[in-house]
ZATI-499994 format. One record per residue (C-alpha): residue number from 1; x, y negated, z. Coordinates in Angstrom, 2 decimals. Last residue first. Layout:
residues N
  kolro       xx       yy       zz
    NUM        X        Y        Z
...
This chain:
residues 244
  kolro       xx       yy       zz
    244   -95.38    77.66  -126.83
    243   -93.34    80.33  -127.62
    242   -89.92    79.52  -129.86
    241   -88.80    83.32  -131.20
    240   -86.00    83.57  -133.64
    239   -86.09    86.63  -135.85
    238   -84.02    89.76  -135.06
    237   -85.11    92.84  -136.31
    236   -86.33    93.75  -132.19
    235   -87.72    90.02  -131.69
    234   -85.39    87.19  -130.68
    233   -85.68    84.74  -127.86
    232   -82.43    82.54  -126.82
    231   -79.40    82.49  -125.23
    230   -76.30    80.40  -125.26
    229   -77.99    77.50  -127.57
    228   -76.64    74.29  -128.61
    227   -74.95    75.94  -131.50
    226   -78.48    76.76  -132.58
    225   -78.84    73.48  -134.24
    224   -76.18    74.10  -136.17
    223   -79.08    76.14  -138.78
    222   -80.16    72.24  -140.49
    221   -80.73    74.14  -143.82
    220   -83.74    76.09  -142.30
    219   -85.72    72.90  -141.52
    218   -86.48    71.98  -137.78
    217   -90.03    70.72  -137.07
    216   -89.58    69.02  -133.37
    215   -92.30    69.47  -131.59
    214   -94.71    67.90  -129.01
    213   -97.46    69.76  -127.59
    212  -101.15    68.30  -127.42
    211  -104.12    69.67  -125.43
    210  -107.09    69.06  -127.20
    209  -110.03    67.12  -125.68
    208  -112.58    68.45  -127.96
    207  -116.12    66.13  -127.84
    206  -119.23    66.45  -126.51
    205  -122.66    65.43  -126.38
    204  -126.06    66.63  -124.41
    203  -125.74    64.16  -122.37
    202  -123.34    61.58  -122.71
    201  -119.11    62.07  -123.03
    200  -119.00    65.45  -121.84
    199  -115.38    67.15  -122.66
    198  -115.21    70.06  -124.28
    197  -111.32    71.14  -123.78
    196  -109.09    72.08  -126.83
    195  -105.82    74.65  -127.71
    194  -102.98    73.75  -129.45
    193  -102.78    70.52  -131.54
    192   -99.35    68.95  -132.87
    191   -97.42    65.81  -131.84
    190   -94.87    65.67  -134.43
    189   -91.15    65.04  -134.43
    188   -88.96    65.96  -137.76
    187   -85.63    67.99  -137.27
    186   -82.34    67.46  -136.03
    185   -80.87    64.45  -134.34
    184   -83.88    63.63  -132.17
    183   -82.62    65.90  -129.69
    182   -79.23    67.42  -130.47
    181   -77.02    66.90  -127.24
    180   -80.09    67.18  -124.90
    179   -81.33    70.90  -125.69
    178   -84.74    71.50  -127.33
    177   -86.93    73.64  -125.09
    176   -89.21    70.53  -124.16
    175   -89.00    69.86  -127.96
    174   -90.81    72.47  -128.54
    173   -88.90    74.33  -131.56
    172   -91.11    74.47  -135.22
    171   -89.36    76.48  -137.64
    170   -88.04    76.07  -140.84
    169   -87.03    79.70  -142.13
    168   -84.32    81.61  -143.19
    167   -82.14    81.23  -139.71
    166   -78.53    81.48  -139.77
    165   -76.57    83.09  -136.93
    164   -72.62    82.64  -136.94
    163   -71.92    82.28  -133.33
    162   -74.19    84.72  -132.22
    161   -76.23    83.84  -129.74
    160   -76.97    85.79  -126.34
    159   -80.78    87.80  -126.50
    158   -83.27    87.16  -124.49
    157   -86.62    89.94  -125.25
    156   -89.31    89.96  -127.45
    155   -90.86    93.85  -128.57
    154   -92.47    94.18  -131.54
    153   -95.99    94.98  -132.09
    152   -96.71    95.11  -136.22
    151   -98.47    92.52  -138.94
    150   -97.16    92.62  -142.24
    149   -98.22    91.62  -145.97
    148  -100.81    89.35  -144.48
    147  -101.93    87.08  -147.73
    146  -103.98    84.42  -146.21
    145  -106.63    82.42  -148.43
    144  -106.41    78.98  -148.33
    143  -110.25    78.11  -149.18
    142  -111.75    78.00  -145.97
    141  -108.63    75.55  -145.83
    140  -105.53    76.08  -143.43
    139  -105.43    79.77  -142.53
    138  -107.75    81.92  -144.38
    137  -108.71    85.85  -143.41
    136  -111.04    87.43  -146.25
    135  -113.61    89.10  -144.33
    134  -114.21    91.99  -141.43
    133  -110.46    92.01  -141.55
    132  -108.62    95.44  -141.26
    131  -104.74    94.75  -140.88
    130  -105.48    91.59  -138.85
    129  -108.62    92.63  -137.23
    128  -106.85    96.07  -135.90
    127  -103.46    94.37  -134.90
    126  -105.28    91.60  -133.10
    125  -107.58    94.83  -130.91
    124  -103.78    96.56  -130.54
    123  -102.47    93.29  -128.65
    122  -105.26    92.77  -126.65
    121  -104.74    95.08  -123.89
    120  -101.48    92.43  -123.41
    119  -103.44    89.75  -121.55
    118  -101.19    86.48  -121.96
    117  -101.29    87.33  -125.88
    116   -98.25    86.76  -127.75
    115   -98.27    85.71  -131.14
    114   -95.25    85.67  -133.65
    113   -95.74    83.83  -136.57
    112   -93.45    84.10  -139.74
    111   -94.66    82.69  -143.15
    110   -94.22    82.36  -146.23
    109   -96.04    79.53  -148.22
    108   -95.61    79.66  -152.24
    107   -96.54    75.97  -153.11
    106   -97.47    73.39  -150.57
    105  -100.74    70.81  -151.63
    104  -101.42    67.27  -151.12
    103  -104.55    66.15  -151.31
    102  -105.75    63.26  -153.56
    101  -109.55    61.67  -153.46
    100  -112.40    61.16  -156.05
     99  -115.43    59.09  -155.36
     98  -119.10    60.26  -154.54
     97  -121.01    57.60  -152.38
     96  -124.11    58.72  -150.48
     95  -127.29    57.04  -150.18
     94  -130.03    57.37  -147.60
     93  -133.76    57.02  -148.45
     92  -135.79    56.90  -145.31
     91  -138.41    58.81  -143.97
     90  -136.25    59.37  -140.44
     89  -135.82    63.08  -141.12
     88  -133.56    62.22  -143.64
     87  -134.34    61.99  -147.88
     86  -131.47    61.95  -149.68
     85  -130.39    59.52  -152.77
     84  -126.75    60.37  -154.51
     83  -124.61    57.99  -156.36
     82  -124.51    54.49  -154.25
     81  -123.56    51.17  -155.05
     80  -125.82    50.63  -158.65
     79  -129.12    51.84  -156.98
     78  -128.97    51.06  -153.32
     77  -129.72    53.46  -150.67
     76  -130.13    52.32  -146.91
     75  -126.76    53.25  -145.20
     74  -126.19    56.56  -143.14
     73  -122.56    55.88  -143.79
     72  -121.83    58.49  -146.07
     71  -118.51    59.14  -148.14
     70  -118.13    62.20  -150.13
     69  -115.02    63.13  -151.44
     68  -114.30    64.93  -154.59
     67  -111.27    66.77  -154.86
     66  -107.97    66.31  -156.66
     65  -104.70    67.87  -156.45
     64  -100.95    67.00  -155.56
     63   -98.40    69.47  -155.54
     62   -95.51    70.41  -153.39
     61   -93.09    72.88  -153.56
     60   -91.02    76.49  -152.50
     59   -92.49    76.37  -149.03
     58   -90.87    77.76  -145.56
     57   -92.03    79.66  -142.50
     56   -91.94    79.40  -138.44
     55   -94.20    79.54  -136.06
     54   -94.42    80.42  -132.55
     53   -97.24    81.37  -130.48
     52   -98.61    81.94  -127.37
     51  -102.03    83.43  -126.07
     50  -104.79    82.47  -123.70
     49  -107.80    84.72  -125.55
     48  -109.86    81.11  -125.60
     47  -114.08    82.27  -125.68
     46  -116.30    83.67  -129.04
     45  -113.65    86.40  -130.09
     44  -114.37    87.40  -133.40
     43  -111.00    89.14  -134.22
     42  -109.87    87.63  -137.68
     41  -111.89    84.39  -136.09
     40  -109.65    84.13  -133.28
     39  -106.61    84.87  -135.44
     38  -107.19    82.33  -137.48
     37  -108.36    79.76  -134.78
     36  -105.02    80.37  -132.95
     35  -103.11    79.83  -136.15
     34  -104.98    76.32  -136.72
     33  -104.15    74.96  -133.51
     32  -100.69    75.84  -133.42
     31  -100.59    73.85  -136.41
     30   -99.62    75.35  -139.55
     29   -96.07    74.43  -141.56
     28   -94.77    71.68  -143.55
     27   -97.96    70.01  -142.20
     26  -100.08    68.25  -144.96
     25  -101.33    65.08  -146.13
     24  -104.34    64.83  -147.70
     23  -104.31    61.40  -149.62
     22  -107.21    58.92  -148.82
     21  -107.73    60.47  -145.14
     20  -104.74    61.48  -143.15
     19  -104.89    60.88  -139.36
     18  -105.57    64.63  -138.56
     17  -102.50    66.09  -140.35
     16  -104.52    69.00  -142.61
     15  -102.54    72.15  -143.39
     14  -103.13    72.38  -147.04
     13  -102.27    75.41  -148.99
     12  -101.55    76.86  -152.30
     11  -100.00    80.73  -152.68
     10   -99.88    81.37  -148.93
      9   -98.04    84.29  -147.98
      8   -97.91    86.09  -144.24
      7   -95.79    87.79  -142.12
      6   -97.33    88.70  -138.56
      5   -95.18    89.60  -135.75
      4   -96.90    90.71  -132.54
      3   -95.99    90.79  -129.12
      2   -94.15    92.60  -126.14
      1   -92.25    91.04  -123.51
């Protein structure tokens, strides 16, 4: 199959886990979810292009910064409790709390992500946007800019496993493709975001449903992992390919 590989740096970045509020926590490496969006923006496609991706990168440290968080409730204002005043729609005076808040930042991202669009006429239209932006391209944060130092069609075929094959990177492996005899030994599980569903809940509301897939986030030290493998992906200069 044909598809693109995109190598990328990130000099600070925070890939938001959903259920982390007073400290930031972030993703060793993007979400799915959140490379998808990227590269839907980079192109300005307004529908899902159905496409798969794998990821796979490493960071060099972690950091933790400040920012200031704003907390409103759509309570009455009260001198003393709140910070800010604004005046809604509704005539009343609303107040706003301003506190400070920790988020946890990775150091020196690089990244590998292959993407493989179902319909392959769009393969050269990513390629364009991604070498030729219309503006900065972020991934994470507005503010996590995306370095894209190369982006090129490769082609992604089975290849049998050499016995001695190391992998540079931490990757993230389905765990539906992970083999019996080493699940839940290796690797970190998470339940990560992919693509979303509107879903009605009253009229005129909605909400994402998002489809979830479970993975196992393997770091590059724990390479006997692939022991468990006959066969597996690889692009043309040999990188490890997990599609999902």
């Amino acid at each position: 199959m044909k598809g693109i590989r995109i190598e990328a740096y990130q000099n600070l970045v925070n890939y938001k886990k959903p259920t982390s509020f007073q400290l930031k926590e972030s993703y060793p490496l993007p979400p799915y979810s959140t490379v998808i969006g990227m590269v839907h923006a980079a192109c300005g496609f307004t529908s899902y292009v159905p496409m798969q991706v794998s990821i796979q990168g490493k960071y060099h440290a972690k950091v933790n910064d400040l920012w200031t968080r704003y907390e409103f409730a759509g309570s009455s204002y009260k001198q003393g409790r709140h910070q800010l005043k604004v005046e809604l729609s509704d005539g009343k005076a609303h107040g706003i709390i301003r506190g400070v808040s920790t988020t946890e930042l990775l150091v020196d991202v690089e990244l590998v992500l292959h993407i493989v669009p179902e319909d392959k006429q769009y393969i050269p239209i990513i390629i364009d946007a991604l070498k030729s932006p219309a503006e900065y391209l972020s991934l994470g944060r507005r503010e996590d800019l995306l370095q894209i130092n190369v982006v090129k069609e490769v082609e992604i075929e089975i290849q049998e496993m050499e016995e001695d094959k190391e992998v540079n990177f931490d990757i993230f492996i389905p765990q539906s493709m992970t083999k019996s005899d080493i699940y839940g030994k290796v690797g970190t599980s998470y339940r990560l975001n992919k693509t979303y569903k509107l879903l009605e809940i009253a009229k005129g509301k909605h909400i994402r449903q998002w489809e979830k897939v479970v993975v196992s986030h393997v770091p590059a030290s724990s390479t006997n992992y692939l022991a468990a493998y006959e066969k597996m992906l690889f692009d043309k200069d040999g990188y490890t390919v997990f599609l999902v």
